[in-house]
N, C-alpha and C positions, 0 to 999 in steps of 0.2 A: 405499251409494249405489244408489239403483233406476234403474232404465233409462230414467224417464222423463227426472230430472236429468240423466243421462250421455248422451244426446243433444241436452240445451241444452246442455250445454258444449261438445261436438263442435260442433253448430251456431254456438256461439260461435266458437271457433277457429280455423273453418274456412272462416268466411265463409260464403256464401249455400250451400243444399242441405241435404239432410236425411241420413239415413242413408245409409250407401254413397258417400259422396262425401269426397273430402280436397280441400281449399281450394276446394271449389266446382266441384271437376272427378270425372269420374266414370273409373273403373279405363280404360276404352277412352279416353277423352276423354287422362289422363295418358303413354299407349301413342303414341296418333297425333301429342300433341304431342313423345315422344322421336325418334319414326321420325322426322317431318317436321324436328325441329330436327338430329337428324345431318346429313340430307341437305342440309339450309341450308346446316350446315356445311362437306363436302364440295363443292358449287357456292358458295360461298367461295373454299374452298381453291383449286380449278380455274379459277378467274376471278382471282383472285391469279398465280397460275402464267403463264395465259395473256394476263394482263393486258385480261379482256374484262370491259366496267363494268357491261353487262347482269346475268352468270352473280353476279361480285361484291353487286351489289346485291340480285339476287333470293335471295343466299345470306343475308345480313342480316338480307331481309326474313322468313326462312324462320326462321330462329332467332329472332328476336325477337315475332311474331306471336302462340307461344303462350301469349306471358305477357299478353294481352291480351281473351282468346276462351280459352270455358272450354267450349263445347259438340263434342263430338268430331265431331257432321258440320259441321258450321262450319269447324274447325282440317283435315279432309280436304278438304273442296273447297276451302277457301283454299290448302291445301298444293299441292292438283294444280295449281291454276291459276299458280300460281309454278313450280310445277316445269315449267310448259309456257310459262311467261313466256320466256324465254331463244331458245329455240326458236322459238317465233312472233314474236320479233323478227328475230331473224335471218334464217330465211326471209325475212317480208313486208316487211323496213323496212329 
């Protein structure tokens, strides 16, 4: 098999992207969507706990996002502004 086919197949496989990328996401892209989904996880868990629908929701939204957005600065600043979601509700609102 030469290199040229074993790159259509990956391509195939893997959906959109070329070399260096798995499912269309790239090594950092895969990274920020784990970090960002624990932490969903965790503001979850804490919004459960403390019965607040804010942190609950924004922890949802936190795990569920990356399977939608495959670009690793996309999945950070979505992740930051969720992580700051909770917070700037409570304060301001």
């Amino acid at each position: 098999m030469d290199e040229n086919s074993a790159m259509t197949i990956a391509a195939k496989l893997g959906g959109q992207g070329g070399p260096g990328t798995l499912f269309g996401m790239t090594m950092w892209g895969m990274l920020a969507s784990l970090i960002f989904s624990m932490i969903g996880y965790f503001y979850f868990k804490r919004g459960r706990e403390e019965s607040d629908t804010n942190k609950l929701v924004c922890g949802i939204a936190m795990m569920l996002y990356p399977y939608f957005v495959s670009n690793a600065l996309y999945i950070t600043l979505i992740g930051a502004a969720l992580m700051a979601a909770p917070y700037i509700l409570e304060r301001y609102f």
